[in-house]
Backbone as CSV, one residue per row, in Angstrom:
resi,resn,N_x,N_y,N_z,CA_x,CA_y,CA_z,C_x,C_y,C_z
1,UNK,51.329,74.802,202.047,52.247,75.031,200.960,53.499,74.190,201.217
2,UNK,53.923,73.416,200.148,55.169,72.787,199.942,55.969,73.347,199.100
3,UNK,57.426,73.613,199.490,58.864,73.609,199.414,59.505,73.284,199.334
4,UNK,60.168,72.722,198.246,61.467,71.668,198.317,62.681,72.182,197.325
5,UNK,63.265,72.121,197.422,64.899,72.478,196.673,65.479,70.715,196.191
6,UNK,65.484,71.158,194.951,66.413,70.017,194.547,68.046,70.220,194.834
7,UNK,68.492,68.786,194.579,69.791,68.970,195.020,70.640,70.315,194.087
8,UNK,70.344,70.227,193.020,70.562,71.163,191.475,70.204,72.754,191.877
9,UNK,69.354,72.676,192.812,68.659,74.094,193.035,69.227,74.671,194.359
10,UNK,69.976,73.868,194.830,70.544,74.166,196.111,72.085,74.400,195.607
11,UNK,72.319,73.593,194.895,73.820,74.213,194.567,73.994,75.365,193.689
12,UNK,72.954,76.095,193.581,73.036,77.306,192.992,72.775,78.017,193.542
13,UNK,71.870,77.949,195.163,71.786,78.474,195.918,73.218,78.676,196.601
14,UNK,73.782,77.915,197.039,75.115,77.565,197.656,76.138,78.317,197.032
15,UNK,76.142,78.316,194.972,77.063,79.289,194.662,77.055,80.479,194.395
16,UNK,75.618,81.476,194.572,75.315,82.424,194.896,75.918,82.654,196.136
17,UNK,75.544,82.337,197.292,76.189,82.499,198.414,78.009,82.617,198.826
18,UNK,78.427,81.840,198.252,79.753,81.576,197.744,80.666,82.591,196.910
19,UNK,79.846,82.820,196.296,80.407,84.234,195.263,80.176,85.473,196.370
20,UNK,79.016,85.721,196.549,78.872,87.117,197.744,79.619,87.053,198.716
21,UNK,79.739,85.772,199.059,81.191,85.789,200.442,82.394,85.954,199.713
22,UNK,82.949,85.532,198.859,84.269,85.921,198.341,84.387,87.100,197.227
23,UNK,83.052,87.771,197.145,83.452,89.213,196.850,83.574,90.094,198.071
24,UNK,82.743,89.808,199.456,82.663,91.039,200.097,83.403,90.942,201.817
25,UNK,83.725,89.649,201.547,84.657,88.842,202.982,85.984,89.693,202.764
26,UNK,86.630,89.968,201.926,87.840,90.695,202.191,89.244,89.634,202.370
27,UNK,88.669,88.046,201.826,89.520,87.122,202.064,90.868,87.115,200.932
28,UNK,92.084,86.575,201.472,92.981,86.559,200.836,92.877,85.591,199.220
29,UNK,93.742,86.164,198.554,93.679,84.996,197.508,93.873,83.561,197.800
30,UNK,94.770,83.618,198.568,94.713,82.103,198.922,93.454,81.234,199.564
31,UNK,93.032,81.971,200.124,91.149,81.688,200.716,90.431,81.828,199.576
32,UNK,90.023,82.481,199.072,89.195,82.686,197.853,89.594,81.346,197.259
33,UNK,90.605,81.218,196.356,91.257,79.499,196.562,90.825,78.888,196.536
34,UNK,90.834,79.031,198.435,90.469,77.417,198.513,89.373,77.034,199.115
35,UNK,88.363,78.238,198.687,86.509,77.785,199.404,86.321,77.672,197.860
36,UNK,86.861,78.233,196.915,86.564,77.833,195.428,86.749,76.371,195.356
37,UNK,88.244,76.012,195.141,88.360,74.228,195.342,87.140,73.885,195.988
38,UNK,87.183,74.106,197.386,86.017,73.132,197.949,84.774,73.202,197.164
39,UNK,84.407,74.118,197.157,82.750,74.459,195.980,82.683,73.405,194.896
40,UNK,84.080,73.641,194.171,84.114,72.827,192.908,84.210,71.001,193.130
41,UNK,85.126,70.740,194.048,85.368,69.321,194.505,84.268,68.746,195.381
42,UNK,84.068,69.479,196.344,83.321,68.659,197.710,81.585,69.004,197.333
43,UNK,81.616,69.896,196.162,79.834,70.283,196.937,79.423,69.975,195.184
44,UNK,79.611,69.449,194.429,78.733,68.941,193.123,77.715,68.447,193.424
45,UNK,77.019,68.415,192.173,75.433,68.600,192.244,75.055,66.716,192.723
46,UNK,75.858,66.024,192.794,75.551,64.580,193.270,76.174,63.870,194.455
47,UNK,77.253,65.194,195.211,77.938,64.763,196.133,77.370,64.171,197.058
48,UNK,77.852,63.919,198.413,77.310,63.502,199.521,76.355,64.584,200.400
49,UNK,77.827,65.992,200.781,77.842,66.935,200.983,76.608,67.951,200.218
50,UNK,76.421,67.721,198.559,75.230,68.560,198.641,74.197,68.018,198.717
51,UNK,73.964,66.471,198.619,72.551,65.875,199.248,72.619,66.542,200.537
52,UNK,73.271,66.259,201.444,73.130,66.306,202.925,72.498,68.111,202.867
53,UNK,73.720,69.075,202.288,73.020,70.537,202.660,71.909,70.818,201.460
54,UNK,71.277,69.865,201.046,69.772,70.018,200.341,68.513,69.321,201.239
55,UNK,68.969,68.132,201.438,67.993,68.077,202.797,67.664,68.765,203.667
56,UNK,68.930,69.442,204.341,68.691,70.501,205.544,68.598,71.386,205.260
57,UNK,68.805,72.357,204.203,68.095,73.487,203.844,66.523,73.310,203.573
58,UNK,66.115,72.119,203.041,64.430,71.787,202.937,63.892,71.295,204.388
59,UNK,64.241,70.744,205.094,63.852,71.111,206.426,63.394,72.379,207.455
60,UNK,64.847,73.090,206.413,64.634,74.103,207.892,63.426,75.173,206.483
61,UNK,63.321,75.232,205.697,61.964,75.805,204.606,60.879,75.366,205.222
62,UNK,60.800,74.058,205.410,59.672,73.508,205.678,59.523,73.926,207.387
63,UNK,60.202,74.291,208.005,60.169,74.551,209.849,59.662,75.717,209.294
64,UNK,60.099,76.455,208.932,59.999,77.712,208.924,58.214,78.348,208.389
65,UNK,58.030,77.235,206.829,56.810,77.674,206.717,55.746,77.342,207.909
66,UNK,55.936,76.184,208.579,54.852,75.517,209.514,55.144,76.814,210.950
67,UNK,56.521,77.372,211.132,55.930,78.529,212.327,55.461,79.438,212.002
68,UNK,55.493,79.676,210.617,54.880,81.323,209.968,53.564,80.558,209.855
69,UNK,52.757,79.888,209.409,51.278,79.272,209.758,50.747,79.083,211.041
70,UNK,51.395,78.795,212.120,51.038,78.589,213.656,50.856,80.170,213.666
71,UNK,52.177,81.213,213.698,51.451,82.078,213.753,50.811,83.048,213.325
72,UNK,50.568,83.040,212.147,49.323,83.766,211.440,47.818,83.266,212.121
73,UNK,47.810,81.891,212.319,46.600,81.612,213.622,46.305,82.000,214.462
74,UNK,47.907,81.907,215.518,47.625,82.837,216.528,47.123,83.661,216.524
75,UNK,47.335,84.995,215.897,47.452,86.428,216.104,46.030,86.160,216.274
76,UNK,45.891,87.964,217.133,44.740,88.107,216.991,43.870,89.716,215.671
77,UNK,42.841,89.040,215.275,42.717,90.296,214.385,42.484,91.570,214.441
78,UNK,42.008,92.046,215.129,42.514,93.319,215.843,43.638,94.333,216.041
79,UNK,44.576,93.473,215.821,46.261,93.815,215.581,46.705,94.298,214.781
């Protein structure tokens, strides 16, 4: 099975994440701020920044499915 996140699909991943941290972090307004700025400036859907954390989020998908397959092999059935 293949996994991939577009860059588009990751920054919605990213602002899901983003929103749950600055509802439940307890951060000041001025923080809330200014991880907002950054969201809005540094991480657009063509930046550098969200190519780069769309690659490595599809990496580590793809690590992840290939150790959950090693070990579903492993095991033994009996278990």
């Amino acid at each position: 099975m293949k996994v991939q996140l577009e860059p588009e699909e990751a920054r919605e991943l990213l602002v899901l994440v983003v929103d749950r941290l600055l509802d439940e972090a307890g951060l000041s307004d001025d923080d809330r701020a200014a991880v907002r700025r950054w969201r809005s400036q540094s991480m657009k859907a063509g930046a550098d920044g969200m190519r780069e954390l769309s690659a490595k989020l599809n990496a580590e998908i793809e690590r992840t499915l290939q150790t959950k397959a090693k070990s579903a092999v492993m095991k033994p059935d009996w278990r």
